[in-house]
C-alpha positions, 0 to 999 in steps of 0.5 A: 451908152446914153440913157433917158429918164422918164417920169409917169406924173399920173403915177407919181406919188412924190415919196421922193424916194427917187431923190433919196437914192439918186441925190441930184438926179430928181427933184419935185416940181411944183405939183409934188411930182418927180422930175429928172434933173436932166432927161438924157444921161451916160451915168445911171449910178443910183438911177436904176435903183431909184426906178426899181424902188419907185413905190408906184412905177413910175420911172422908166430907164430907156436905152438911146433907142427908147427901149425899156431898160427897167422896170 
């Protein structure tokens, strides 16, 4: 299954709390913001924790058909 990753940047806060429980899949772009690495993925180890743990919610996991799958 392909999932998508999406980062709100109003939302975001830049804790990179996403970067500590998903290392490699986030990093912060020059406004201090979250970013995924890559937006589409087959893998979600440690990127639905990162979501669920996002501070603010501000990542969304979406399904290949852009359907929400957390939060």
């Amino acid at each position: 299954m392909t999932f998508r990753i999406e980062v709100d940047h109003q939302k975001c806060m830049g804790t990179s709390t996403c970067i500590y429980l998903a290392p490699g899949r986030f990093v912060l772009n020059e406004q201090g913001r979250s970013t995924p690495v890559q937006a589409e993925t087959t893998d979600d180890s440690g990127i639905r924790e990162a979501v669920e743990a996002c501070p603010v919610q501000a990542i969304r996991l979406l399904d290949e058909n852009g359907r929400p799958v957390l939060p």
